[in-house]
C-alpha positions as CSV (number, residue, x, y, z in Angstrom):
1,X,178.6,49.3,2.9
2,X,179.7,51.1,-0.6
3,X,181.4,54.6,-0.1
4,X,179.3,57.3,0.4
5,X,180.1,60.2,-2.3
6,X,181.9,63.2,-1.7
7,X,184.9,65.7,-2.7
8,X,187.6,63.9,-4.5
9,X,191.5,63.8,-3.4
10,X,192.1,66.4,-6.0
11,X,189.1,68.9,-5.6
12,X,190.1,68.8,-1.8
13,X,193.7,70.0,-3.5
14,X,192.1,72.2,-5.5
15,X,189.7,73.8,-2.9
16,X,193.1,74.2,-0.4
17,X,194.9,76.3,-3.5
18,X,191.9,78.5,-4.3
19,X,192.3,79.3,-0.5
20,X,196.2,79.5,-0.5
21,X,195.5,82.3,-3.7
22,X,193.0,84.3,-1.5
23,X,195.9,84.3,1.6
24,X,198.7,85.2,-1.0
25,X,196.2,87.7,-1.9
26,X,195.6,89.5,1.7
27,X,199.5,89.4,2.2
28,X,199.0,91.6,-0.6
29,X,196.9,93.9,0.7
30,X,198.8,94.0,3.7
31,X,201.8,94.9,2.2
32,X,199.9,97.8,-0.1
33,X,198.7,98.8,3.9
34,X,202.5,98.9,5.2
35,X,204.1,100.8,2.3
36,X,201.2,103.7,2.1
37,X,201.4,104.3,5.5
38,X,205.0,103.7,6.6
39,X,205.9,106.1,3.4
40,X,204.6,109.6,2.8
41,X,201.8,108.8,0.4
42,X,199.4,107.4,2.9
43,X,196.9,111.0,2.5
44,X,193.1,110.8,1.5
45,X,193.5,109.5,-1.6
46,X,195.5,106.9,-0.1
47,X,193.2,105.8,2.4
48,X,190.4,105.5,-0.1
49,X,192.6,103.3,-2.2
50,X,193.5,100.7,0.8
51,X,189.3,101.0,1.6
52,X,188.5,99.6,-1.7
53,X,191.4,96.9,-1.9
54,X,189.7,95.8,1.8
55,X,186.4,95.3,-0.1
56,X,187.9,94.1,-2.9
57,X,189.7,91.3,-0.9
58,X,186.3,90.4,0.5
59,X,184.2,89.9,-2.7
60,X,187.0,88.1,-3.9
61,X,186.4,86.0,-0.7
62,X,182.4,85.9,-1.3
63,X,182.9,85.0,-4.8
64,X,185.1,81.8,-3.6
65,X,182.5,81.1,-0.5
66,X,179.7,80.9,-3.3
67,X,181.6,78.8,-5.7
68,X,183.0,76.2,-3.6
69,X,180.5,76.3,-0.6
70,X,181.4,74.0,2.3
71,X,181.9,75.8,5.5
72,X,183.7,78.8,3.4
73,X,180.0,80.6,4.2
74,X,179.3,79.8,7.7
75,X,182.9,81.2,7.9
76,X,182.0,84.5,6.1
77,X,178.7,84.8,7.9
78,X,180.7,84.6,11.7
79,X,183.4,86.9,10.1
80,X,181.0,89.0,9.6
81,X,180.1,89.8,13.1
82,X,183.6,90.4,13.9
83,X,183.5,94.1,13.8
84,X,185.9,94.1,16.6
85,X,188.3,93.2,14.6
86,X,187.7,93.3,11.5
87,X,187.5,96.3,8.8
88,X,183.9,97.9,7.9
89,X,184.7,97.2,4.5
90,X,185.1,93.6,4.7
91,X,182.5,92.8,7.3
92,X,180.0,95.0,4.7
93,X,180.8,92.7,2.5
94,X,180.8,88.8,4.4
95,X,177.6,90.6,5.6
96,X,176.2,89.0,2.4
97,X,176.8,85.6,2.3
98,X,173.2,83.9,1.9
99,X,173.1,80.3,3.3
100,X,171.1,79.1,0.7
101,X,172.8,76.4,-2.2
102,X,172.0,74.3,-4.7
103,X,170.2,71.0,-3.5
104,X,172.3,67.7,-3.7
105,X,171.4,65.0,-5.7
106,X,169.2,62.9,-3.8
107,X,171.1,59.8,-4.1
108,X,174.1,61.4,-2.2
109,X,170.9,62.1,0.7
110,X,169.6,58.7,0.6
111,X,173.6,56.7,0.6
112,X,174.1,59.0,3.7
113,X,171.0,58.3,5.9
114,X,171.4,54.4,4.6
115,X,175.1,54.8,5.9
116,X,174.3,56.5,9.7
117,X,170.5,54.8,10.3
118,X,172.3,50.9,9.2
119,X,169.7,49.9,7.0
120,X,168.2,50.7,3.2
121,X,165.7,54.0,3.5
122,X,162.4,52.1,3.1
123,X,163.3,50.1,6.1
124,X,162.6,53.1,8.1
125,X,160.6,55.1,6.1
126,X,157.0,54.5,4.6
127,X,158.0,58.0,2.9
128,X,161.3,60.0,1.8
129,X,160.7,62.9,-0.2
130,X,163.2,63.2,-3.1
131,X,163.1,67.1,-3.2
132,X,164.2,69.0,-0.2
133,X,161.9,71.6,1.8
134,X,165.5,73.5,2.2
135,X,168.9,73.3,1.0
136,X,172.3,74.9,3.0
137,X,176.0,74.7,3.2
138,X,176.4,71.8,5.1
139,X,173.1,69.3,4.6
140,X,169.6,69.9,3.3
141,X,165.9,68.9,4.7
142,X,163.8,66.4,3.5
143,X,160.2,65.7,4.3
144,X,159.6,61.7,5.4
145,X,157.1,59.7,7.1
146,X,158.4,57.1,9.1
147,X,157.3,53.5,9.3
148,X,154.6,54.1,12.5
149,X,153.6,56.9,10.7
150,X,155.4,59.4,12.6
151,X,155.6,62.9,10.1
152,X,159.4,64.0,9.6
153,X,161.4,66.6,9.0
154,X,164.7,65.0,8.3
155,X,168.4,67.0,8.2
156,X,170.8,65.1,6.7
157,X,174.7,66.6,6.5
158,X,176.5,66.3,2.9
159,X,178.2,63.6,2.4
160,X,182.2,64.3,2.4
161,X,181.3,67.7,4.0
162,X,183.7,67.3,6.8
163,X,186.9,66.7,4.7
164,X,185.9,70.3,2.9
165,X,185.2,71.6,6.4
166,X,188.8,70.6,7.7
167,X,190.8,72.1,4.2
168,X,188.7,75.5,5.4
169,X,189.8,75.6,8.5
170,X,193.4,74.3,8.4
171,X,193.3,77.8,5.3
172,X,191.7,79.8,8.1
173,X,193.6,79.0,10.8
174,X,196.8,79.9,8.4
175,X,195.1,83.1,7.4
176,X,194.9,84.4,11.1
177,X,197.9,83.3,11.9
178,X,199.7,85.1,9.5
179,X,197.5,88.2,9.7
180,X,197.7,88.0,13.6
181,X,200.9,89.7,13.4
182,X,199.9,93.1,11.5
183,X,196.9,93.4,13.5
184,X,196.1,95.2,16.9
185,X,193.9,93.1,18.3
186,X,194.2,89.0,18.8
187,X,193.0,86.8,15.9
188,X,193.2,83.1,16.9
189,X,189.7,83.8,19.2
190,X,188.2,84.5,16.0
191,X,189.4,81.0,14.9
192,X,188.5,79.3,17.8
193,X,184.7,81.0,17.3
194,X,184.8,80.0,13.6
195,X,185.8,76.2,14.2
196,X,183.5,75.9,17.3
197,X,180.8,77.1,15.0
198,X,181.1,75.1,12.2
199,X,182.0,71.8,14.2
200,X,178.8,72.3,16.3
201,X,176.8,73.1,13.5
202,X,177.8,69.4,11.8
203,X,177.1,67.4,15.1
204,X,173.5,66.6,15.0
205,X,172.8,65.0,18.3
206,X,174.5,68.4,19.5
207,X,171.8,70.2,17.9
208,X,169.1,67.7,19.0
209,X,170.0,68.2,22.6
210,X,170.2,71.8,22.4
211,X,166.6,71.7,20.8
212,X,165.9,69.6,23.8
213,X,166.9,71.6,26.5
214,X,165.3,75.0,25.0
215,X,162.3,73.7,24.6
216,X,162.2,72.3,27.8
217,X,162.9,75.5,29.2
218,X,160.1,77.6,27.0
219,X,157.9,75.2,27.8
220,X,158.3,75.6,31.9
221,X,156.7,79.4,30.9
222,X,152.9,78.5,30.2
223,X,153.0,82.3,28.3
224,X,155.4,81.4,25.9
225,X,154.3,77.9,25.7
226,X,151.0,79.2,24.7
227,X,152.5,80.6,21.7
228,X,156.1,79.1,20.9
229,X,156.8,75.5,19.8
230,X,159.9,73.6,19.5
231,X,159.7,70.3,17.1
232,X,160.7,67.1,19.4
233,X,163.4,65.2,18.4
234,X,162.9,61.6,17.6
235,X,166.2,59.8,18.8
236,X,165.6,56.6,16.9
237,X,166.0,58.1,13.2
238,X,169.1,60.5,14.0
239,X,172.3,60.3,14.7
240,X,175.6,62.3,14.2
241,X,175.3,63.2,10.2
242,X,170.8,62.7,10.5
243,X,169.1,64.4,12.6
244,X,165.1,63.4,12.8
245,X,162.5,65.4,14.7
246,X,158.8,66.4,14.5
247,X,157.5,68.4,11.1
248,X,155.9,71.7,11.7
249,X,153.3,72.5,9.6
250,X,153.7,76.4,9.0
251,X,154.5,79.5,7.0
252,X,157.0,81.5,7.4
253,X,156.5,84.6,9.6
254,X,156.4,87.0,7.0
255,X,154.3,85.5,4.9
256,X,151.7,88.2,5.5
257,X,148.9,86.4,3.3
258,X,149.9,82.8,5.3
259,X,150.2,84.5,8.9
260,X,146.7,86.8,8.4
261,X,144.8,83.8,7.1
262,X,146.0,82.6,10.5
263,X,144.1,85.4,12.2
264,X,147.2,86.6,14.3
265,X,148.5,90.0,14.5
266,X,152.2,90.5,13.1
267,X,153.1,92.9,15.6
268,X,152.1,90.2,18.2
269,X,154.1,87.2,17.0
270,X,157.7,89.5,16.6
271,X,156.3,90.8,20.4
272,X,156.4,86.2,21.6
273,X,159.7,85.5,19.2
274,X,161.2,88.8,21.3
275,X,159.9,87.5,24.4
276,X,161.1,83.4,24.0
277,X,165.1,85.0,23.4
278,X,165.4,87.3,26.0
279,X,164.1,84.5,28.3
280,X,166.7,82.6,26.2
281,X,169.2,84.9,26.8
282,X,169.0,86.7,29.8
283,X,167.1,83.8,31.7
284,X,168.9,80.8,30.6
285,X,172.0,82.2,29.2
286,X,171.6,79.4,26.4
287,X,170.1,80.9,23.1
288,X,169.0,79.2,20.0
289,X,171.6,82.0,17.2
290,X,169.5,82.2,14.3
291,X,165.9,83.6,14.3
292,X,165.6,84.6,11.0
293,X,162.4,84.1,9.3
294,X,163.0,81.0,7.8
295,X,163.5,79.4,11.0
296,X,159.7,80.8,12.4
297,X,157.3,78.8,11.7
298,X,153.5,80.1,12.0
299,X,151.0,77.3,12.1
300,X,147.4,77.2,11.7
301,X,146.8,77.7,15.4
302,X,148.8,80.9,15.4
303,X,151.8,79.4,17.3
304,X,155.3,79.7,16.4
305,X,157.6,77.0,15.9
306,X,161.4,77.6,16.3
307,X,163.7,75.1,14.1
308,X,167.1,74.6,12.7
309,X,169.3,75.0,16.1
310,X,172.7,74.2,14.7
311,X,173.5,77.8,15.6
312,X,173.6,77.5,19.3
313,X,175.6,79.4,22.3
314,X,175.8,79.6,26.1
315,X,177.0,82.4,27.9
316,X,179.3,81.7,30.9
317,X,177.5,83.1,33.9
318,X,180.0,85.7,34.8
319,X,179.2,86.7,31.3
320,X,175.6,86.8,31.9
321,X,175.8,88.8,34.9
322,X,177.5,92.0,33.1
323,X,174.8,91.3,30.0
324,X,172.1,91.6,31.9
325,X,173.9,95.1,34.2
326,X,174.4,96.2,30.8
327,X,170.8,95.7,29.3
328,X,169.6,97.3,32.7
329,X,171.7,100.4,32.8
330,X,170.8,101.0,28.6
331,X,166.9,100.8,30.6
332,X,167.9,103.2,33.5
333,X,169.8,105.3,30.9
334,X,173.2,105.2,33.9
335,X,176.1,105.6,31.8
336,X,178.3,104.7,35.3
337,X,176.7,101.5,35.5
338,X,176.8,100.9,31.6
339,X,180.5,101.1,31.8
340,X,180.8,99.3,35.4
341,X,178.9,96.1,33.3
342,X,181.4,96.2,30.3
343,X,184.5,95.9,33.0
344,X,182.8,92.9,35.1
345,X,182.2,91.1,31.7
346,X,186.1,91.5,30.7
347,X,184.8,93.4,27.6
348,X,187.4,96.5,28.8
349,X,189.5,97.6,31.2
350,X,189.5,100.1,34.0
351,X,191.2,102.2,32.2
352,X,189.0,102.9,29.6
353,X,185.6,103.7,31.5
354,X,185.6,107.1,30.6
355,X,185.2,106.5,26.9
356,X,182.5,103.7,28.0
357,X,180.3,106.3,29.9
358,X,181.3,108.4,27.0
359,X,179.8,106.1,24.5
360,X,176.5,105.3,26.9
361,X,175.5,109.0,26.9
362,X,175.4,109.5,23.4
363,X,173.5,106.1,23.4
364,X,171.1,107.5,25.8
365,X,170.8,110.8,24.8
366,X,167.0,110.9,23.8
367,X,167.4,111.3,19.7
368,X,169.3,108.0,19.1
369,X,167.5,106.3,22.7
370,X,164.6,103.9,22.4
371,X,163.3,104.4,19.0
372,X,160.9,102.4,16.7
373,X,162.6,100.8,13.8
374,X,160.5,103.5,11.4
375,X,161.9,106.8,13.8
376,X,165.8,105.0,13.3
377,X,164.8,105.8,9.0
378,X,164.6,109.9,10.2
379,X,168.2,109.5,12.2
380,X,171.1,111.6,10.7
381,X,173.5,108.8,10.6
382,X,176.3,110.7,9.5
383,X,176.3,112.5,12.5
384,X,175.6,110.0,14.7
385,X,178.8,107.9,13.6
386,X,180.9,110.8,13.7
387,X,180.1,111.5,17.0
388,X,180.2,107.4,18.3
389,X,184.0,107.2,16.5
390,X,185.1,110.3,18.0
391,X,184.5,108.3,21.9
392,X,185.0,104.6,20.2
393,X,188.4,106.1,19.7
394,X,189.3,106.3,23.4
395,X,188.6,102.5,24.3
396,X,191.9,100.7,23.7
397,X,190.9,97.0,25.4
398,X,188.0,96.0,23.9
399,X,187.7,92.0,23.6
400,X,184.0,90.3,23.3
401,X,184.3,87.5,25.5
402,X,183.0,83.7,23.9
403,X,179.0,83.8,23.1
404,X,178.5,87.6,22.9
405,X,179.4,87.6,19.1
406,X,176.0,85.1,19.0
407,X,174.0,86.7,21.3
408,X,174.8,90.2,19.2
409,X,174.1,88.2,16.1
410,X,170.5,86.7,17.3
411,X,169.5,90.7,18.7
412,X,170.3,91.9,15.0
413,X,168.2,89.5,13.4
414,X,165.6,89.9,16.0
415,X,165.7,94.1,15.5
416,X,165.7,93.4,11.4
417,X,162.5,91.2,12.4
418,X,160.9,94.1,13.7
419,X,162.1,96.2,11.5
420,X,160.3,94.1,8.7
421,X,157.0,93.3,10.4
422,X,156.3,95.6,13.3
423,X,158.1,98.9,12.8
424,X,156.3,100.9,15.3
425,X,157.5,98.8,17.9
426,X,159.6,100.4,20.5
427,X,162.3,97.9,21.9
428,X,161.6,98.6,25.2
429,X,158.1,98.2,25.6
430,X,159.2,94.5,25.0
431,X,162.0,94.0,27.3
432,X,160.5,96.2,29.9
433,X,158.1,92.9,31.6
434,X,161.5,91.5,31.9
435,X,163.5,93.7,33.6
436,X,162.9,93.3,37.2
437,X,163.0,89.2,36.6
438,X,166.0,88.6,34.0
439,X,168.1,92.0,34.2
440,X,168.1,93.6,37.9
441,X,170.5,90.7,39.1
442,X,172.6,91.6,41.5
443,X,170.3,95.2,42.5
444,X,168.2,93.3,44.1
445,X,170.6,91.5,46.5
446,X,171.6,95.3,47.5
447,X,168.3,96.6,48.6
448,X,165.8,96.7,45.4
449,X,166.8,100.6,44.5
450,X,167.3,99.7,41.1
451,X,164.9,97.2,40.4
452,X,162.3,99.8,41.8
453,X,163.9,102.6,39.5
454,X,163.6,100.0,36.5
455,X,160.0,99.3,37.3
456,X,159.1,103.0,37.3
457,X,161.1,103.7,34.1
458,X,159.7,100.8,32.0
């Protein structure tokens, strides 16, 4: 078998010393951070200075993610999320890492599915499209036919990717490590976070089996069965680096032109895509991480199919449990019980309730409470945030426990959905039907109170 192509011995070098120069460079920063504000200079101008070198550090960082690709955006992207610990101006800024790249040449594609299937491509294919339907960091998607005439949509990982993925994370890893110690809060779960991600997203029979087991659970729902899809896999043409499964005929959902030919109502596909993750979510506890538009499919018939589920999680169901107290208090509007669900989920500690309930009332308090992505456009942010830092303040223990990062991630995309295509949409209206099922829990082991107050508020 001849060697598959991929990064050389000396761009690997090369790849770890562009990294090594961005570290060198956040040492830098660091140390700007402990002269201004262990000296007496550290006053507003001061503060805006060490602001700007924070975003600075970060394009730096995007500009080096977009050049060299690899996993350097996947690790931006998950960054990103990190506002926990992480500045505002750096997350701002990871925030715009686009997973979209430059197509590899096809004969890279066709050496690596020769290598992992065991036998030349026509063997198994009556058809291989050359050009891909999408190209990302870490593989691409070709249209095939296979030899029983079986239509394909084929993801095939970058040859070499792996070796670029390891230099990232062995210059990540180093990064946090250094940084953990001029930080408050711990660093090394962000690393952990960051690996599993991109070492998941690279396993394809991972990703087939977690396509598996959501679809089997959607499809035990005849609702969302009606109208979500999930493509099977076809075992027999994937393995680790190729993964094979069913091709979805579709546009994307907001192709308005695509979807009203269709003779569906926007507001009533983002209403099923809501639906299928919080039964994800809050039913299973096992959530497909990316719902973007790309990855919803509207066919002829109006259904939805859900792809690409490299980005998975699964919430442990201690986890769960405070999730789905939290989402149920936010519905009740009960700042005790909002707080009591951050403690049982290890997101804070006892100590810091007061600023939790804190925090919930403003939530709740009927201008910022419930609104349709169009009403958030007439908010006074400014005053909003003022008021949210002034209580965020108080809370000295936070810590997002494995999966919630994900599960905050997939929400954000699902909001920016609405957002997009159904902006009169009030959130609640769609998680209300779920409620009583997915979120009253443990309520209704203790007598039903709340699950009856949840029925009469939603």
């Amino acid at each position: 078998m001849p060697r598959l192509p991929g990064p050389s011995p000396i761009s690997l070098v090369r790849r770890g010393l562009v990294l090594f120069g961005l570290i060198l460079r956040g040492a830098r920063l660091y140390g700007y951070w402990f002269w201004a504000t262990h000296g007496s200079r550290f006053h507003r101008r001061g503060e805006a200075e060490w602001i700007e070198r924070q975003r600075a550090f970060a394009r730096a960082f995007v500009d080096a993610a977009n050049r060299l690709r690899g996993g350097l955006i996947k690790i931006g992207q998950v960054a990103s999320l990190r506002v926990d610990v992480m500045p505002d101006a750096v997350t701002d800024e990871l925030a715009r890492l686009q997973d979209r790249v430059e197509p590899h040449p096809f004969h890279e594609i066709a050496a690596r599915v020769e290598a992992e299937l065991g036998s030349p491509i026509e063997e198994r294919f009556d058809r291989f499209e050359p050009v891909p339907l999408a190209a990302a960091s870490l593989g691409q998607v070709h249209r095939a036919r296979a030899t029983d005439g079986r239509d394909l949509a084929v993801k095939v990982l970058y040859p070499g990717i792996e070796r670029a993925v390891a230099v990232d994370l062995a210059m990540t890893k180093l990064a946090l490590w250094l940084f953990n110690f001029v930080v408050i809060a711990e660093l090394m779960p962000v690393y952990r976070e960051l690996r599993d991600t991109l070492l998941g997203e690279m396993d394809y029979i991972q990703e087939g089996r977690a396509a598996e087991e959501i679809g089997g659970s959607l499809a035990r729902e005849p609702d969302l069965a009606a109208h979500i899809r999930v493509p099977e896999i076809h075992w027999d043409l994937t393995s680790r680096r190729v993964l094979s499964m069913e091709f979805l005929e579709g546009s994307k959902i907001n192709d308005r032109a695509a979807v009203a030919a269709a003779g569906v109502e926007l507001d009533d596909l983002v209403v099923w895509v809501t639906r299928a993750f919080l039964h994800m979510i809050f039913r299973d506890g096992f959530f497909h991480c990316d719902p973007h538009p790309g990855n919803l499919m509207v066919g002829s018939d109006g259904r939805i199919g859900l792809v690409d589920f490299g980005m998975h999680r699964r919430i442990a169901p201690v986890v769960l449990a405070s999730v789905r107290k939290n989402v149920l208090a936010s519905v009740l509007r009960d700042s005790d019980l909002y707080a009591e669900s951050l403690v049982d989920g290890g997101l804070i500690q006892a100590r810091d309730v007061p600023a939790a309930k804190a925090i919930a009332e403003l939530s709740f308090d009927p201008a910022y409470y419930n609104l349709t992505p169009r009403e958030l456009t007439q908010i006074d942010f400014g005053e909003y945030f003022r008021r949210m830092r002034s209580h965020l303040k108080g809370i000295r223990s936070f810590c997002v426990p494995d999966g919630l990062v994900m599960c905050s991630r997939a929400i954000s995309l699902l909001y920016g959905l609405m957002a997009e295509l159904a902006p009169g949409i009030r959130p609640l209206d769609v998680l209300g039907p779920y409620v009583v099922e997915f979120l009253a829990g443990d309520a209704a082991a203790k007598g039903n109170g709340d699950v009856s107050r949840a029925s009469k508020t939603v």
